[in-house]
N, CA, C and O atoms as a Tinker XYZ file with bonds, in Angstrom:
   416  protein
     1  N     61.653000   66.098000  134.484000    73     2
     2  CA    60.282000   65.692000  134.268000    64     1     3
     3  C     59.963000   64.562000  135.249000    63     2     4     5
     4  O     60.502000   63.464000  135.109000    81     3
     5  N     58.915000   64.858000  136.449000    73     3     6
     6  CA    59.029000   63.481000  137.452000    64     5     7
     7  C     57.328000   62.975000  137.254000    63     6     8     9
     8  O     56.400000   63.287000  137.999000    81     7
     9  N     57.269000   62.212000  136.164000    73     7    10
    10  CA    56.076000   61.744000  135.557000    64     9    11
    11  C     55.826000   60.650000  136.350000    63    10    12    13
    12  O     56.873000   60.131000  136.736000    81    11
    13  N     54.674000   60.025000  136.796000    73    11    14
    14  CA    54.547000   58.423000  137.181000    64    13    15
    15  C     53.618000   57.832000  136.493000    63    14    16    17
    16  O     52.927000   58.357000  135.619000    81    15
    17  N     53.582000   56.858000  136.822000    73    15    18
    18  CA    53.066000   55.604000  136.133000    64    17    19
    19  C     52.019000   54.879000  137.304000    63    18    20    21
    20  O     52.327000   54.475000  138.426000    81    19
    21  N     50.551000   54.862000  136.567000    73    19    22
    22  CA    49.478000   54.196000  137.744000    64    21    23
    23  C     49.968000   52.898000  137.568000    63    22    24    25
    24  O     50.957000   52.354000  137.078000    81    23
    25  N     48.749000   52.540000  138.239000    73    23    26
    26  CA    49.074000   51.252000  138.508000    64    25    27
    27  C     47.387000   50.510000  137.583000    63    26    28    29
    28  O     46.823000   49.427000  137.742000    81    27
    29  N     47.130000   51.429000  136.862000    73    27    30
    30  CA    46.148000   51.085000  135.852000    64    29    31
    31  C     46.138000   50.459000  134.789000    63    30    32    33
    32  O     46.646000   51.275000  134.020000    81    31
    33  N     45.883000   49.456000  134.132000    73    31    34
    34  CA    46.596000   49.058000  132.728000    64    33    35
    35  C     44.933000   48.483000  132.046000    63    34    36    37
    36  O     44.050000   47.783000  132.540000    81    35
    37  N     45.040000   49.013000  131.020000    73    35    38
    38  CA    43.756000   48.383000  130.526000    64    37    39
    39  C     44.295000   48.125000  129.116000    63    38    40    41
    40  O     45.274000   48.564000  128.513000    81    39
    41  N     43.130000   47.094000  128.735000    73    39    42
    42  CA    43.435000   46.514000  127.451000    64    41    43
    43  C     41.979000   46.401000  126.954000    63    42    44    45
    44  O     41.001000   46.648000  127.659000    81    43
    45  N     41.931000   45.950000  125.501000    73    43    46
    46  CA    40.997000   45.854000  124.865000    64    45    47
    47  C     40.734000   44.181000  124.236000    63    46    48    49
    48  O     41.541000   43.369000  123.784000    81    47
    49  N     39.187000   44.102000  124.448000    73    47    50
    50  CA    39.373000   42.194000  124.066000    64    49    51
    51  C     37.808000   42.625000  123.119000    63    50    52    53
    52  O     37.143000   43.656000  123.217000    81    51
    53  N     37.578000   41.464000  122.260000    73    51    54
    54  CA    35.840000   41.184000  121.377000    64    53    55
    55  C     34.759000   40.786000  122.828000    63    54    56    57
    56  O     33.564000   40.995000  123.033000    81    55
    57  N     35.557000   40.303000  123.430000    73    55    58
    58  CA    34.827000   39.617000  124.175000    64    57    59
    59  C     35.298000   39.909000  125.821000    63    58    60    61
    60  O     35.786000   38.997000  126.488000    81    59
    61  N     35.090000   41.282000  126.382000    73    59    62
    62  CA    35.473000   41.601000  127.415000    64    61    63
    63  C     35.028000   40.878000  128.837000    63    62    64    65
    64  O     35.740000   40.908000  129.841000    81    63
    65  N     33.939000   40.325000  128.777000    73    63    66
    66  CA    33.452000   39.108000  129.885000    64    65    67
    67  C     34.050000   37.964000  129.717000    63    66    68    69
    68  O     33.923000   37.381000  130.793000    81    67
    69  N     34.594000   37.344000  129.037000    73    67    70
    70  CA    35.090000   35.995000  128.446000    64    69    71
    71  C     36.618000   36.379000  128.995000    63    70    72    73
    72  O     37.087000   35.560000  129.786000    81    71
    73  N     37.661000   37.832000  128.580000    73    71    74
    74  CA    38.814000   37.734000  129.132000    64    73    75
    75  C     38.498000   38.098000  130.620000    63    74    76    77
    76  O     39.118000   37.472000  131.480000    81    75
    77  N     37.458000   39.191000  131.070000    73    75    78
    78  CA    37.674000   39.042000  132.435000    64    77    79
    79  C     37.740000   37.844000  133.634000    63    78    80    81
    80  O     38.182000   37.915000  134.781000    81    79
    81  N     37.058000   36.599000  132.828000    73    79    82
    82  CA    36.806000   35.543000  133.534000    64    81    83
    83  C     38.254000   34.755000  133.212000    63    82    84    85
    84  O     38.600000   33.970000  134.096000    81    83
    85  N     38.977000   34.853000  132.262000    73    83    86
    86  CA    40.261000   33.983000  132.285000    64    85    87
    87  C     41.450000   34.810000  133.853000    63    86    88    89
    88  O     42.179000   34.262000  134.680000    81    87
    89  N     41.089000   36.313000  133.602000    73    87    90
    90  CA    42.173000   36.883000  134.444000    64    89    91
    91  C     41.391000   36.461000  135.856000    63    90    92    93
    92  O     42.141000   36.348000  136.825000    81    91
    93  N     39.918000   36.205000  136.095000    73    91    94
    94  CA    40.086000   36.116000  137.836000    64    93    95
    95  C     40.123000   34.733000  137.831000    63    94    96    97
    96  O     40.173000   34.377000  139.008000    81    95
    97  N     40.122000   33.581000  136.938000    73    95    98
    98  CA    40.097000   32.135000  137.525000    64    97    99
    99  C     41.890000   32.004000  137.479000    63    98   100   101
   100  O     42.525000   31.513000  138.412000    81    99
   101  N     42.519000   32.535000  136.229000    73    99   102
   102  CA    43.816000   31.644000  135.980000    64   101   103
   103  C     44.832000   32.997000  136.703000    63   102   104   105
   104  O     46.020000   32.695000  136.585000    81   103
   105  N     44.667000   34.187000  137.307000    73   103   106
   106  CA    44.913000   35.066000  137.626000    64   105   107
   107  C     44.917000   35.302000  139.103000    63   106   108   109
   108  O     45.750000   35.678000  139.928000    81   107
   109  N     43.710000   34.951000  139.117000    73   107   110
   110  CA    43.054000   35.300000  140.967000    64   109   111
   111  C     42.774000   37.430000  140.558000    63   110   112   113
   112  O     43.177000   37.821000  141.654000    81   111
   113  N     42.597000   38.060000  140.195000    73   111   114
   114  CA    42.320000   39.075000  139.941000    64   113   115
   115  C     40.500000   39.088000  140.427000    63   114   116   117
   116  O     39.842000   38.202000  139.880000    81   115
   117  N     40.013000   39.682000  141.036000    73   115   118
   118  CA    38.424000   39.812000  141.448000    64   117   119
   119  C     37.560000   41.127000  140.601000    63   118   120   121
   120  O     38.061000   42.250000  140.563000    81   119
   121  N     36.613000   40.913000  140.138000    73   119   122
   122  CA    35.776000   41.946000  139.117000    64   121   123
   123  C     35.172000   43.035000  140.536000    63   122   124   125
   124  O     34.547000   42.690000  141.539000    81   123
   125  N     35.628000   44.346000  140.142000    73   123   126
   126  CA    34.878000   45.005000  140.916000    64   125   127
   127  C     34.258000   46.051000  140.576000    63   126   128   129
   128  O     33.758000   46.793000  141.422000    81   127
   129  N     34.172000   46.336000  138.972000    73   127   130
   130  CA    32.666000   47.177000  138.573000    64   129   131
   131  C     32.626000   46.209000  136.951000    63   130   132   133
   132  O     33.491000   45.509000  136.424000    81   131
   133  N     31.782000   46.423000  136.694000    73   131   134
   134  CA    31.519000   46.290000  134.991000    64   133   135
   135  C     31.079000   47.362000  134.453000    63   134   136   137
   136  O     30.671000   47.019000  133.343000    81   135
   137  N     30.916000   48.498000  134.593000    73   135   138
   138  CA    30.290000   49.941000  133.707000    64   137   139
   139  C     31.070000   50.661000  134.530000    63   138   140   141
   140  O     31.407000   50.467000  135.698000    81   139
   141  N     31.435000   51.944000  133.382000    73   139   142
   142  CA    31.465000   51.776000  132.074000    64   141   143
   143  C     32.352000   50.777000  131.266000    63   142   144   145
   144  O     32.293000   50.805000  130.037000    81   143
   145  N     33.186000   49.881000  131.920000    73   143   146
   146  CA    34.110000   48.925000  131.828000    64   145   147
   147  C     34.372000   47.924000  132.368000    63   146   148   149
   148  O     33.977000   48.249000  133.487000    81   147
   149  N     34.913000   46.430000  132.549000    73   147   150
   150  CA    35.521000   45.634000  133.288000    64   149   151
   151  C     36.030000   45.913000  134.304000    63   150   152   153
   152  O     37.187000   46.044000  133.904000    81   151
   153  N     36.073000   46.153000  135.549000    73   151   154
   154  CA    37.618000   46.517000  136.141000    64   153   155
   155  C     37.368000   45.536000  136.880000    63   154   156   157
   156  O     36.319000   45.176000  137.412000    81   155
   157  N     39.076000   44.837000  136.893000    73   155   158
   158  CA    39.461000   44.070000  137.598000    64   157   159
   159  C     40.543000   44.349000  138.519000    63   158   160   161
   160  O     41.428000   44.980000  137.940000    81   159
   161  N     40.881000   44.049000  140.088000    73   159   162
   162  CA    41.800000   44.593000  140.835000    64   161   163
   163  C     42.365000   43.269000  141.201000    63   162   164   165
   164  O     41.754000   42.211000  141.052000    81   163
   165  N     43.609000   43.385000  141.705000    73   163   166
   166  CA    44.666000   42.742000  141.916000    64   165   167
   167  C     45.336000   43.230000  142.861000    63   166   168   169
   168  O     45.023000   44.378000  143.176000    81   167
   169  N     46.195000   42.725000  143.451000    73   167   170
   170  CA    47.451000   43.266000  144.853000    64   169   171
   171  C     47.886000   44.454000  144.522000    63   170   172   173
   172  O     47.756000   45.400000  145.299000    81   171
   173  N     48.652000   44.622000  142.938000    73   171   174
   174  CA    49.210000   45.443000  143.017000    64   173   175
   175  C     48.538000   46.723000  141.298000    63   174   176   177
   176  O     48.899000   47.813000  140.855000    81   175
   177  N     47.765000   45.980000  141.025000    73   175   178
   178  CA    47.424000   46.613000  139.413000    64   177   179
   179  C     45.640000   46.451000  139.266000    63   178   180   181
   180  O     44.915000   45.529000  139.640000    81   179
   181  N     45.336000   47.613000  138.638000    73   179   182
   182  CA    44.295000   47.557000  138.396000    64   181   183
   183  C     44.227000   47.425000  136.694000    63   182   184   185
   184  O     45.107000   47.800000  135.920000    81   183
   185  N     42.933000   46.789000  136.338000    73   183   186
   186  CA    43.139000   45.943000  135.093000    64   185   187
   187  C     41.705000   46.067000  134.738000    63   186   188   189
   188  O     40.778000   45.349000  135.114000    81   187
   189  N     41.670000   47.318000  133.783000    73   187   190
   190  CA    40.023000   47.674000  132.856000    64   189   191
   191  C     39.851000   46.912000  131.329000    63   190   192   193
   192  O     40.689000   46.983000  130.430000    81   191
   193  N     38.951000   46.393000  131.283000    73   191   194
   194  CA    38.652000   45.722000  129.891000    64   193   195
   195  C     37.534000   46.093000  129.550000    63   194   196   197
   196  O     36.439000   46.054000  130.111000    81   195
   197  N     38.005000   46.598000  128.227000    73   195   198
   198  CA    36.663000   47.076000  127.219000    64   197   199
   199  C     36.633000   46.700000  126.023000    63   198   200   201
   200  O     37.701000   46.424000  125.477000    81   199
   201  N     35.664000   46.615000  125.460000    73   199   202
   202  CA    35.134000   45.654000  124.209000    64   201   203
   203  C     36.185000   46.653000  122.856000    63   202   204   205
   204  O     36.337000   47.871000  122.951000    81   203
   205  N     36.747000   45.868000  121.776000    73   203   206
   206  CA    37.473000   46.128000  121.172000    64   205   207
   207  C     38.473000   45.508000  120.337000    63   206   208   209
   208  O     38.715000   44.366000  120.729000    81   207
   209  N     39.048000   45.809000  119.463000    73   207   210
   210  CA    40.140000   44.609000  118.757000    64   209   211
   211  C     41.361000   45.081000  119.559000    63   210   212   213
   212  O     41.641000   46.258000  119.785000    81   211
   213  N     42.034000   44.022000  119.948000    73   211   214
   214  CA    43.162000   43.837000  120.988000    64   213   215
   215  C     44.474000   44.748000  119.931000    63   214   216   217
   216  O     44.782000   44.708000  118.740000    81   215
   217  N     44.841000   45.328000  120.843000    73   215   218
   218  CA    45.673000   46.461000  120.774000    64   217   219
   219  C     47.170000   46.452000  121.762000    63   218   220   221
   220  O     48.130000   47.199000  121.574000    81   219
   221  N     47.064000   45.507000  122.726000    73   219   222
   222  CA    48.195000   45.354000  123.459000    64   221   223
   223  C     47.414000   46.329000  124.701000    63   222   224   225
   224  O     46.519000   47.174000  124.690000    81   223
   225  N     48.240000   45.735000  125.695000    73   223   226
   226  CA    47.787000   46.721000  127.556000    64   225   227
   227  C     48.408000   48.090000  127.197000    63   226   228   229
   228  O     49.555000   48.174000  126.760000    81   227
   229  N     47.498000   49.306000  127.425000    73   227   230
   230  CA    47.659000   50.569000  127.849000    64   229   231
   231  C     48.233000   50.927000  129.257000    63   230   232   233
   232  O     47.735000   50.607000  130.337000    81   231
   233  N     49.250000   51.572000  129.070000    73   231   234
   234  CA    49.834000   52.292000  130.547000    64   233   235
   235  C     48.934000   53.087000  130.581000    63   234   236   237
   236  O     48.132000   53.397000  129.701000    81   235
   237  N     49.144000   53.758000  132.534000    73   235   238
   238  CA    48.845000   54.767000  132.540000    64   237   239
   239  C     49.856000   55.911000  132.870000    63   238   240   241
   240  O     50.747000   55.233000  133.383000    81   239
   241  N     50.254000   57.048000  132.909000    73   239   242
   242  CA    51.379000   57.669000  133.126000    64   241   243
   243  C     50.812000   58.994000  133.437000    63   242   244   245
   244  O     50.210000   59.449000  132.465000    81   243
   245  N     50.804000   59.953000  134.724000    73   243   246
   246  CA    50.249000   60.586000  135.198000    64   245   247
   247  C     51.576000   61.911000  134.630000    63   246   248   249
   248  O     52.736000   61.662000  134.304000    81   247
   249  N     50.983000   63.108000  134.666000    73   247   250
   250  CA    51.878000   64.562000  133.987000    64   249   251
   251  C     51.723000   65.363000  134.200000    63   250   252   253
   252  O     50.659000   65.269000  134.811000    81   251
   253  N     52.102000   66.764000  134.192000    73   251   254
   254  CA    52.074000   67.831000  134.843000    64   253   255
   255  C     50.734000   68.275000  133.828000    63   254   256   257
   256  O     49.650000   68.630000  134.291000    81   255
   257  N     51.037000   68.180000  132.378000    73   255   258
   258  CA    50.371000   68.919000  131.698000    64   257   259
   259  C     50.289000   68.370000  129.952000    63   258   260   261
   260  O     51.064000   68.544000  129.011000    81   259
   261  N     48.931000   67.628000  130.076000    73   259   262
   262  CA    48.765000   66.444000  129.081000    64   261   263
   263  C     49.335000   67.185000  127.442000    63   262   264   265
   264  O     50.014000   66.622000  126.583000    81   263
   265  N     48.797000   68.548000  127.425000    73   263   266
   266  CA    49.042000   68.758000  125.797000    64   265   267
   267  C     50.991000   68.796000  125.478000    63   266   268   269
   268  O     51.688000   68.187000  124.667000    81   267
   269  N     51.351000   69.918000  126.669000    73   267   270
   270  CA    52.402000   69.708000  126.498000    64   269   271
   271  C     53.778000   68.506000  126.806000    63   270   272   273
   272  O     54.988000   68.692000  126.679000    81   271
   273  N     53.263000   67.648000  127.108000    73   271   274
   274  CA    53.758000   66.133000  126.881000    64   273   275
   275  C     53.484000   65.972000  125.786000    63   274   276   277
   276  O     54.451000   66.204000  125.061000    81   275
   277  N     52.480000   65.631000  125.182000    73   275   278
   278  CA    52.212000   65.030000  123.785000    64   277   279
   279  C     52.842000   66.508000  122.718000    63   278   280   281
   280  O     53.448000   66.265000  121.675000    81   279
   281  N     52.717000   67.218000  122.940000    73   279   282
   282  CA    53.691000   68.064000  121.871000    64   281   283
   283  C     54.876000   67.318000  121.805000    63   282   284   285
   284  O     55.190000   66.618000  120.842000    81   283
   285  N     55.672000   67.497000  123.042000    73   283   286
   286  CA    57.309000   66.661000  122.651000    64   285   287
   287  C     57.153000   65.298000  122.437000    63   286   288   289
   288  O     58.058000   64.705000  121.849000    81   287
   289  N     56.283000   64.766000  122.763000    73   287   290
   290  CA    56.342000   63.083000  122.653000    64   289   291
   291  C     56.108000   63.088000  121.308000    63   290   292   293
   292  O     56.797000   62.303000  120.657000    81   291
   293  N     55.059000   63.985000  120.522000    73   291   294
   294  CA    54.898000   63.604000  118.882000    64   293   295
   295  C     56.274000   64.233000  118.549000    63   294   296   297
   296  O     56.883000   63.582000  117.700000    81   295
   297  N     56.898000   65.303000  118.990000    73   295   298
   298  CA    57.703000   65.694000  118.088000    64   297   299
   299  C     59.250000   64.567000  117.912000    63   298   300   301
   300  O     60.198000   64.650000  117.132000    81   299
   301  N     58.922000   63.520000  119.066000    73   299   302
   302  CA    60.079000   62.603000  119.266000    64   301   303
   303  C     60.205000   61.425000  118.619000    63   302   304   305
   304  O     61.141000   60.644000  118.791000    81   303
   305  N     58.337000   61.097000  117.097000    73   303   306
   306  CA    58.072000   60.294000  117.119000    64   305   307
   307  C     57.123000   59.753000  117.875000    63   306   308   309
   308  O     57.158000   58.569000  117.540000    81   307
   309  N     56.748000   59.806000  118.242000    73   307   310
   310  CA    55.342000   58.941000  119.027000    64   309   311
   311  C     54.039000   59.382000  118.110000    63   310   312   313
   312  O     54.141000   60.325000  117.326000    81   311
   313  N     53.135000   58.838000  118.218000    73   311   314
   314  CA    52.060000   58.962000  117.578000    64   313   315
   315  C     50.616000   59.296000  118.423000    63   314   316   317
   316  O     50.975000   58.550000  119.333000    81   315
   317  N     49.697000   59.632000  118.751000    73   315   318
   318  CA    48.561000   59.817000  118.957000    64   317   319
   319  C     47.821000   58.938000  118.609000    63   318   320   321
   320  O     47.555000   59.140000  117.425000    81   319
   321  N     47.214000   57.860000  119.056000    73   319   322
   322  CA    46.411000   57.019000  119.172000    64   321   323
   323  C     44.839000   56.970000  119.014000    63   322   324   325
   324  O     44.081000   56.545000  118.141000    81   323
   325  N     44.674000   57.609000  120.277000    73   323   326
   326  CA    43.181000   57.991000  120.521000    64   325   327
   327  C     42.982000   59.186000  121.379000    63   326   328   329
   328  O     43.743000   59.338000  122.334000    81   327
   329  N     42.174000   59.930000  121.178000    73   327   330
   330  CA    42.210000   61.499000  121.620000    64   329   331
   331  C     40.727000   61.563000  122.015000    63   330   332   333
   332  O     39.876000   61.993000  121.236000    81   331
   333  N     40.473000   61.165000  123.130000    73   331   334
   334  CA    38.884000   61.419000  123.881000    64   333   335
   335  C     38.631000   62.540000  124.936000    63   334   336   337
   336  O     38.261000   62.191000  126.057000    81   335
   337  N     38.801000   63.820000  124.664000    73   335   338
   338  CA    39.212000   64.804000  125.670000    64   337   339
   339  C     37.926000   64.619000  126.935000    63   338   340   341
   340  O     38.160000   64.695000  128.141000    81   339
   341  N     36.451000   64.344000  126.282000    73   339   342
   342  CA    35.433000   63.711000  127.525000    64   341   343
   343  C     35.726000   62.728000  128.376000    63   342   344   345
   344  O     35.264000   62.765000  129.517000    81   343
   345  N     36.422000   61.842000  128.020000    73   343   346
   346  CA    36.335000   60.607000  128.622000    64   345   347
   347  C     37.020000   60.827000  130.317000    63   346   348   349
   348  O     36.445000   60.425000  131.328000    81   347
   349  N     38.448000   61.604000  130.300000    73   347   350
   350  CA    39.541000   62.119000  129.202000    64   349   351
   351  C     40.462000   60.983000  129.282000    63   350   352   353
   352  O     40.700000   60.109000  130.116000    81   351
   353  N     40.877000   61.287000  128.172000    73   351   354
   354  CA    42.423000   60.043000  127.625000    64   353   355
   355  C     42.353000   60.390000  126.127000    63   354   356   357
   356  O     41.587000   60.673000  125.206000    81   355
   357  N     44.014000   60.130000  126.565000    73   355   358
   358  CA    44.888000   60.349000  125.375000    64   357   359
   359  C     45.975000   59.226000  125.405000    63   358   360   361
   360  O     46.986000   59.116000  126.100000    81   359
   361  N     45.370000   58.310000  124.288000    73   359   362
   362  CA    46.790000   57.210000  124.020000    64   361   363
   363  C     47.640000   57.347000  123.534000    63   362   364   365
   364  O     47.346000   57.409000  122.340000    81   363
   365  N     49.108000   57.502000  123.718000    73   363   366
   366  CA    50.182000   57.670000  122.705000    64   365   367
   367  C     51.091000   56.205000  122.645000    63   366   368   369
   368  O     51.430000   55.561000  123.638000    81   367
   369  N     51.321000   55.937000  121.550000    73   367   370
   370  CA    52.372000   55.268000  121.094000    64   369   371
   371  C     53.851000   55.650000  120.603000    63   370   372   373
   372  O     54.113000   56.424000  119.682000    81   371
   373  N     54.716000   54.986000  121.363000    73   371   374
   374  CA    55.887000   55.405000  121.492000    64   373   375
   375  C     56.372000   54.749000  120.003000    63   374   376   377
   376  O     55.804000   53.987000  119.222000    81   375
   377  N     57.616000   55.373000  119.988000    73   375   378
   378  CA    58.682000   54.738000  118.994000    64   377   379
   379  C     59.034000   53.141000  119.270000    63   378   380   381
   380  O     59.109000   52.387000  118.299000    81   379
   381  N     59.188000   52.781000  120.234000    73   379   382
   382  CA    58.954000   51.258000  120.677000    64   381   383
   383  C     58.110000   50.082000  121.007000    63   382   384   385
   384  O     58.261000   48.929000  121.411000    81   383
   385  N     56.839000   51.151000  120.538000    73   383   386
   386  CA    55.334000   50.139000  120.034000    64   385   387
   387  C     54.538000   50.412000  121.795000    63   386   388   389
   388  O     53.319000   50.247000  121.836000    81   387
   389  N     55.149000   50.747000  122.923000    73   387   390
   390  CA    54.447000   50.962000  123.947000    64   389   391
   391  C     53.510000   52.132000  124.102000    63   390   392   393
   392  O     53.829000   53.280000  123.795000    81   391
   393  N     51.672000   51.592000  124.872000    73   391   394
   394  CA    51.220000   52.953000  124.514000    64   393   395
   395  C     50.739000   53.087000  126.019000    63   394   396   397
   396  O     50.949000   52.365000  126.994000    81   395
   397  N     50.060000   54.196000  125.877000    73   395   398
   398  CA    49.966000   54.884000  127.388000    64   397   399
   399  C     49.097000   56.225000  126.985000    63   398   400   401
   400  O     49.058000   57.058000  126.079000    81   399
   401  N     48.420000   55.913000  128.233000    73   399   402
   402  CA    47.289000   57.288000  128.432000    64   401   403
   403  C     47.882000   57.973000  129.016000    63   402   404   405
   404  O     48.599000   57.334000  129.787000    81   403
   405  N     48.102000   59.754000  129.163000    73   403   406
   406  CA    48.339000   60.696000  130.014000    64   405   407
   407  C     46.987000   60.988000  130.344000    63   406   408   409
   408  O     45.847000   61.010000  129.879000    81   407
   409  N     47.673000   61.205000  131.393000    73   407   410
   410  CA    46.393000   62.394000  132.381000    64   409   411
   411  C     47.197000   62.777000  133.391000    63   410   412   413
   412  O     48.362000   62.451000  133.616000    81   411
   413  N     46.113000   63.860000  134.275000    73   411   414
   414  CA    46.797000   64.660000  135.123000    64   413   415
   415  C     46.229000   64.366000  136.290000    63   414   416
   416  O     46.610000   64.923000  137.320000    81   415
């Protein structure tokens, strides 16, 4: 299975203007859209914030083929999170509390 991992990580804050401004002053990170989200870029990571109760940073993890990942990943334990097939994203939470969107 040769899956990767973006370099995307988003998280969720109440107050998504208030954390974007801590990550570019105490960070150096620069805002380069606000709709439909925060995004903030950096050297090496890109960093989306959207309004929400904090949940911990989302990976991203790129796959051949989103359903059948999440078949074995639930059947290993992991859980399903959030399931937005429009958006698209699919959060899973692992057995070790880490979560992560697939896509393709």
């Amino acid at each position: 299975m040769a899956n990767t991992f973006g370099k995307d990580i988003l998280i969720q804050a109440p107050d998504p203007k208030k954390a974007a401004a801590f990550y570019v002053e105490y960070l150096g990170f620069t805002v380069t859209s606000e709709k439909p989200m925060i995004e903030l870029s950096g050297p090496y990571i890109n960093l989306y914030i959207e309004e929400g109760p904090p949940s911990g940073p989302v990976l991203e993890v790129t796959v051949a083929n989103v359903d059948q990942v999440t078949e074995r990943l639930v059947a290993q334990g992991c859980a399903v999170v959030k399931d937005e097939p429009d958006f698209p994203r699919r959060y899973i939470r692992d057995p070790h509390g880490l979560i992560y969107n697939l896509t393709t």
